[in-house]
N, C-alpha and C positions, 0 to 999 in steps of 0.2 A: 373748288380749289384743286389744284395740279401740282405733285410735288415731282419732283424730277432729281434725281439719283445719276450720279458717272461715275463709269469706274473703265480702266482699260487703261489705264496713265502709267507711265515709268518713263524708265530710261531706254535708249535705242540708240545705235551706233547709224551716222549717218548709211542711208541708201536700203535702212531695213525696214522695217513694217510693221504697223501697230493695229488695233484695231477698237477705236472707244464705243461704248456702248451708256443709251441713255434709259433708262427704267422709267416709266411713269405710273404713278395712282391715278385713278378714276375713270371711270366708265365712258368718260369723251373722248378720251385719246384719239379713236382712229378717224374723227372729226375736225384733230387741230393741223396745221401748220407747223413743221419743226425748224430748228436751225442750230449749227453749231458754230461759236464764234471764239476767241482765243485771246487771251492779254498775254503780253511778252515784260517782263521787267522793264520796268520805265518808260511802258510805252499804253495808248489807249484800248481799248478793248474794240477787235474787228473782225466782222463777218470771216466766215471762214464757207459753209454750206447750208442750204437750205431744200427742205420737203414739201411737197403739199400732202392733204391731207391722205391722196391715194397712194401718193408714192409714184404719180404718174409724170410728175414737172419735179424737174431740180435745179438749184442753181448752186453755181463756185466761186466764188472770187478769182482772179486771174491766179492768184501766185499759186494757187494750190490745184488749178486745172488740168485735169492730166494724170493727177498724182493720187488725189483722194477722192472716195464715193461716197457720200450718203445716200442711208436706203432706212425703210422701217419694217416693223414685223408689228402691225394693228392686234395680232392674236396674241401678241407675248407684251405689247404695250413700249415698246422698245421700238428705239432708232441707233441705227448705228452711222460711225464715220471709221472707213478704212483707209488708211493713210499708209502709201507705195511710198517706195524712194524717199524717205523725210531727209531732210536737208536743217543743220543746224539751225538756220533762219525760222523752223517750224517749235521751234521752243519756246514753250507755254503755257499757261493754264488754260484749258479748251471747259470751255462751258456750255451745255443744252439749255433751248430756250421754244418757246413751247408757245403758239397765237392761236386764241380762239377762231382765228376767219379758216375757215379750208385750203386757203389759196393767199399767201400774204402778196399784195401788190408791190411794195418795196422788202425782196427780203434779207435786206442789207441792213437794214435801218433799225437799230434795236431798240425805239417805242413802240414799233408793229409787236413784240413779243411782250406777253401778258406775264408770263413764269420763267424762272428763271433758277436752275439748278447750281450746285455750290461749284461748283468745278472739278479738272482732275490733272495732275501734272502730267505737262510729256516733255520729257529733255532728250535732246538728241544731239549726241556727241561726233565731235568730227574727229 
């Protein structure tokens, strides 16, 4: 079992910069697959970034390409997402999410991820 912890959420004036961080328990960590995906008020819950297990493949979603990274740290159990330039549009609950495979084939698709962390707010004001 994989518990997954966010913190790095508030408030942030459009064009500033944040940076969330995901904690995880247990000994598999630097074996799984990460991803970070976001729900906006009234709307459904969607990919945002994803890791492989080495931190050697990433992937973005279009809207946030550019602008934000995710990377991990296997030795501290932790992935992070640094979010450049946020743009009101990026206001959300961002949530970590955690796939046993090393390498998720679709990692867009939130039945590839096995754990899934409570979330963390980012509002970002224009």
């Amino acid at each position: 079992q994989v518990q997954l912890v966010e913190s790095g959420g508030g408030l942030v004036q459009a064009g500033g910069s944040l940076r969330l961080s995901c904690a995880a328990s247990g000994r598999t960590f630097s074996s799984y697959s990460m991803g970070w995906f976001r729900q906006a008020p009234g709307k459904e819950r969607e990919f945002v970034a994803a890791i492989n297990w080495r931190g050697s493949t990433t992937y973005y979603a279009d809207s946030v390409k550019g602008r934000f990274t995710i990377s991990r740290d296997n030795a501290k159990n932790t992935v992070y997402l640094q979010m450049n330039n946020v743009k009101p549009e990026d206001t959300a609950v961002y949530s970590c999410a955690a796939s046993r495979a090393n390498t998720v084939g679709l990692p867009g698709i939130q039945s590839m991820y096995d754990y899934w962390g409570q979330g963390t707010q980012v509002t970002v004001s224009s």
